[in-house]
C-alpha positions in Angstrom: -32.4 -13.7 15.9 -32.4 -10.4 15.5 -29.8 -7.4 16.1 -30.0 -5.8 19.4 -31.5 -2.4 19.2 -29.7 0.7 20.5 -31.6 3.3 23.2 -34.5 5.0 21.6 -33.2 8.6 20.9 -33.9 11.5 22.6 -37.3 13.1 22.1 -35.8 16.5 20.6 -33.9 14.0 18.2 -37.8 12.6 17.1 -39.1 15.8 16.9 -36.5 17.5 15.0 -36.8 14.7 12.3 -40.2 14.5 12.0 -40.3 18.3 11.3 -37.4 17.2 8.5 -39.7 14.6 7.2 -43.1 16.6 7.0 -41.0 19.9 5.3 -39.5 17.4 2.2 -43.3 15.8 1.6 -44.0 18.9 0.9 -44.1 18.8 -2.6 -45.4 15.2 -2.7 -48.5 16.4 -0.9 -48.8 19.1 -3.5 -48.7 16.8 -6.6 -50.9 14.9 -4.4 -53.7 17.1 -3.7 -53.6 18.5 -7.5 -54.2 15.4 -8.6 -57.3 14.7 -6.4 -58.7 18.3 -7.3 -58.3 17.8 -11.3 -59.9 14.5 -11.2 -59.5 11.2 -13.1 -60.5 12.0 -16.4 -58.3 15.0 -16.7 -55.2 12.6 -15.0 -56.2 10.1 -17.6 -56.1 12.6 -20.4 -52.8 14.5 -18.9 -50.7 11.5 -18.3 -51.6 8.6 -20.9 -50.9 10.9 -23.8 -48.0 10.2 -26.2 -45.5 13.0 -25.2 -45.3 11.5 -21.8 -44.7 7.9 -23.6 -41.8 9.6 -25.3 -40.4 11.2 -22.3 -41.0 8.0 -20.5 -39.1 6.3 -23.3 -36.3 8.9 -22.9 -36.1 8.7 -19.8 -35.8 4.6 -19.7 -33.0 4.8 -22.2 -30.8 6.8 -20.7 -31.2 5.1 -17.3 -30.3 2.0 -18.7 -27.6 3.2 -20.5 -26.0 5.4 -18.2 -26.1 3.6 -15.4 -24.3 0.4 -16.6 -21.6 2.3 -18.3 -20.6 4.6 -15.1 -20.6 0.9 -13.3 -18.3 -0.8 -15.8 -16.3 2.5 -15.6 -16.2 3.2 -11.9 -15.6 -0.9 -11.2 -12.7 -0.4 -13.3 -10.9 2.5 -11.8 -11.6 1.5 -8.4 -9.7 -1.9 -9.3 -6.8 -0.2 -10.9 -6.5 2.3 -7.7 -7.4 0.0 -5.1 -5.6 -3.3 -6.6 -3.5 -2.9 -8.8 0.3 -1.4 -8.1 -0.7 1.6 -10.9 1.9 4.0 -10.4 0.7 7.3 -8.5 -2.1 5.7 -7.5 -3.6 8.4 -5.1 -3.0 11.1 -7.9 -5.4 8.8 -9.7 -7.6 7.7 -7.1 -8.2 11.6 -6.6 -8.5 12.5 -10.3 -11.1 9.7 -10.9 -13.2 11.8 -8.1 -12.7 14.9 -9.3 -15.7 14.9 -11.7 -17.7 15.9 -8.8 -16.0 19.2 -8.4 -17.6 20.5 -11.6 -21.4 20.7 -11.8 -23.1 18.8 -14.3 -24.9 21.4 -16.3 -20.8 22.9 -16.6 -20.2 19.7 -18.1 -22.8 19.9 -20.4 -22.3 23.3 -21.2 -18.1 22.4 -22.0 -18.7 19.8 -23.7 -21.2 21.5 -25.7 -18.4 24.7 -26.9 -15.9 22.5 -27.6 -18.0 20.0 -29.8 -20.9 22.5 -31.2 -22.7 19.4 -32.4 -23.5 17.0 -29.4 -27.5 16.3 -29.1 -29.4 13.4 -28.5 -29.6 10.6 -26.0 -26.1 9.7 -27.2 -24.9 12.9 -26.1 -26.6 12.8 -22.8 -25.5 9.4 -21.7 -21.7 10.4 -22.7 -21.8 13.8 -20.7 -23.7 11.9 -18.0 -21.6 9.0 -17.5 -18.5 11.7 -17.0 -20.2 14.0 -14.8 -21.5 11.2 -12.2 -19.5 8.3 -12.4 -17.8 9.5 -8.8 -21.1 8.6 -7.4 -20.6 4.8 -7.8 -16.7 4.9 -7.8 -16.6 6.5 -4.3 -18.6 3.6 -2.6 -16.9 0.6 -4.9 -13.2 2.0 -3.8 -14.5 1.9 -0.2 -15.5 -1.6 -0.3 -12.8 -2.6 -2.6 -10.8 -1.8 0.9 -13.0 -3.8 2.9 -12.9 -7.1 1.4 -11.8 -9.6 3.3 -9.5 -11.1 1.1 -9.7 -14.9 2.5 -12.6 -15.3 0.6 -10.7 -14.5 -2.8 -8.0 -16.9 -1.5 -9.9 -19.6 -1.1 -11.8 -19.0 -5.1 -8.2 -19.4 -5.7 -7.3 -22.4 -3.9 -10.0 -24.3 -5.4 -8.6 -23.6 -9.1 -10.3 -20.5 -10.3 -8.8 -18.4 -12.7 -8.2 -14.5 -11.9 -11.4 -13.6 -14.1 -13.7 -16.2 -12.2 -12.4 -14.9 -8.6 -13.4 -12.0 -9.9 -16.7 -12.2 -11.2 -17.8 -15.0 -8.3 -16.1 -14.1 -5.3 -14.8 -10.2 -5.4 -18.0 -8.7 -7.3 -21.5 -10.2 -5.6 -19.2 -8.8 -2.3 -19.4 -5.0 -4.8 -23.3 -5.5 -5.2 -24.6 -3.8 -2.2 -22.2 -0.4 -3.2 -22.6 -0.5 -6.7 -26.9 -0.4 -5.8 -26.3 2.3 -3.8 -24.4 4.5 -6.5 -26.6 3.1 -9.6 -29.6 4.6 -6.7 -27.4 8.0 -6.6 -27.0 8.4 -10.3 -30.3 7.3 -11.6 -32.2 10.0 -9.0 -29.7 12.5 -10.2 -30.6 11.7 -13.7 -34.1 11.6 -12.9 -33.7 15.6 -11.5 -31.2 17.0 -13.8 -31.9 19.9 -15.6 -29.0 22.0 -17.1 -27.2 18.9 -18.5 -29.8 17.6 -20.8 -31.3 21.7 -21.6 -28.0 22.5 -23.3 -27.7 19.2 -25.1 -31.2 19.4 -26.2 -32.8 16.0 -24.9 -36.0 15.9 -23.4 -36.8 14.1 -19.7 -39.2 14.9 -17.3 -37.5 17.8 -15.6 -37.0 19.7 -18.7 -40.8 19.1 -20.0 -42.1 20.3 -16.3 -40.5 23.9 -16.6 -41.5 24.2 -20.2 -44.5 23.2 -19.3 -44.4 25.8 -16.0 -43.2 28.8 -18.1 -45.7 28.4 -20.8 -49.1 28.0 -18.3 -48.0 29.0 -14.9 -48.9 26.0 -12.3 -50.5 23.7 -14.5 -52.5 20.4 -14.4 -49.7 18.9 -17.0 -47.0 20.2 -15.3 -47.9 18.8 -11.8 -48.8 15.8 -13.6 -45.8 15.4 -15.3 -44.4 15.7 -11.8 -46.2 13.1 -10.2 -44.8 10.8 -13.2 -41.2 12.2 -12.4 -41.8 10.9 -8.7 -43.2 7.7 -9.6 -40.0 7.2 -11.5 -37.8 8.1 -7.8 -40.0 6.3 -6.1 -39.4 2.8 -8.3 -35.5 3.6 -8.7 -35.8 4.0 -4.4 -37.5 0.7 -4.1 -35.3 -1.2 -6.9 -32.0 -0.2 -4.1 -34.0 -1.5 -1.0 -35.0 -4.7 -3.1 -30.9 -4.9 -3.7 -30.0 -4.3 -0.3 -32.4 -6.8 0.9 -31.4 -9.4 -1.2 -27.4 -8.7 -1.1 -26.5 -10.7 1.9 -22.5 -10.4 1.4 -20.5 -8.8 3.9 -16.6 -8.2 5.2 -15.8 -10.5 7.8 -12.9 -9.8 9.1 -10.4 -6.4 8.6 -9.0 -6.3 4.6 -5.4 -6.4 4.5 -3.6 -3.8 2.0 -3.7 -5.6 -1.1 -2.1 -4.4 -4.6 -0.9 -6.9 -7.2 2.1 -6.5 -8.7 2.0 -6.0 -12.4 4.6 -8.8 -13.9 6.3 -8.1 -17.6 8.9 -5.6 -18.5 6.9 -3.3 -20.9 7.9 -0.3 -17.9 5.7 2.2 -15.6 3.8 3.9 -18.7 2.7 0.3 -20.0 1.4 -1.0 -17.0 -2.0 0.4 -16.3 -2.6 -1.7 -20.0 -1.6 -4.9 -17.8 -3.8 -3.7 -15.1 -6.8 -4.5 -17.1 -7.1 -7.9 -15.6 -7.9 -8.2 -11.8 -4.6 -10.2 -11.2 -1.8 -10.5 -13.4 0.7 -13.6 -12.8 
């Protein structure tokens, strides 16, 4: 049975978002129609060529990289804000967001004057992972606050320890946030620019404007684009596969949860105990 449908919107409301719509494929229809006029053999020879392997290869690697270290990281501060009785907690819970105040490519560019010698992949997955972390911790934190908590009550009542309520009952309910920042983060690394130009790492965007400055509008740059959207376009479909599958949801209003850290080790020790989800 399905979910009853609201009134159709007003037809000002349509219009105005079709117009939206039409202005941002744009650029699609661009890469589009390049790619019809060059023909296949010059798309063959422009796009199955080694240098787009290796920025495809780039590109793969810090995507898989990045993304599960800003989840592990944003997971974790969300818990410690959200459950834990970490003392200033707000002060925290703001600081972990305030990443997003500062662009990435100022990131980049900081982290770059203070350590003269960052470059590489290893470089751009530790900038990234500070610069857009927020991303994902912003929607975990939210749903953190939604849980209805009679579900982990019950993993407890059957005889699960705190790290199997954890992993079985609190994070599958995470699943449907945490695809929605990993979406957010991977597009952003997918368009960045700034970041990865002053740490010296090659991706797509920085290949397309060398590519642009050195032969004003291109076949290879355009073509290089069209790769760059085929890589949105999978990351776009990977988040409405997870959304379709995640079928998890609050059921009821989350009561104001915070465990309270047991021991006597004081204030400055505790955010070490916090490290578990509970602490008996």
């Amino acid at each position: 049975m399905g979910l009853p449908r609201g009134p159709m919107p007003h037809a000002s409301v349509v219009l105005m978002a079709t117009v939206v719509a039409i202005f941002s494929l744009v650029p699609l229809g661009f890469i589009g129609w390049v790619t019809y006029d060059v023909g296949w053999e010059t798309v063959k020879t422009l796009v199955f060529r080694p240098r787009v392997g290796e920025l495809l290869v780039n590109t793969v690697l810090l995507e898989s990289l990045t993304i599960p270290l800003s989840i592990a990281l944003a997971v974790t501060l969300a818990w410690l804000t959200e459950r834990t009785d970490i003392p200033f907690a707000r002060l925290w819970a703001w600081l972990a967001i305030a990443p997003l105040a500062v662009p990435a490519f100022v990131h980049s560019y900081a982290w770059v004057s203070l350590v003269p010698g960052m470059r590489g992949l290893q470089s751009g997955v530790f900038v990234s992972v500070i610069a857009y972390y927020p991303f994902l911790y912003l929607p975990v934190a939210a749903a953190l606050r939604r849980l209805d908590p009679a579900i982990e009550d019950a993993a407890a009542s059957l005889g699960l320890n705190p790290w199997r309520v954890f992993f079985r009952a609190v994070l599958p309910q995470l699943r449907l946030a945490i695809c929605g920042g990993s979406l957010l983060i991977g597009l952003h690394l997918l368009s960045e620019y700034g970041l990865f130009v002053m740490i010296r790492f090659d991706t797509f965007a920085t290949a397309i404007v060398d590519q642009f400055q050195s032969s004003y509008n291109s076949p290879a740059s355009n073509m290089l684009g069209g790769v760059l959207v085929a890589c949105c376009l999978f990351c776009s479909a990977s988040r409405c596969w997870c959304a379709a599958t995640n079928g998890m949801h609050a059921s009821a209003p989350a009561r104001r949860v915070r465990q309270t850290v047991a021991g006597s080790a004081g204030s400055w020790c505790r955010p070490l105990f916090c490290l578990s989800p509970w602490r008996c």
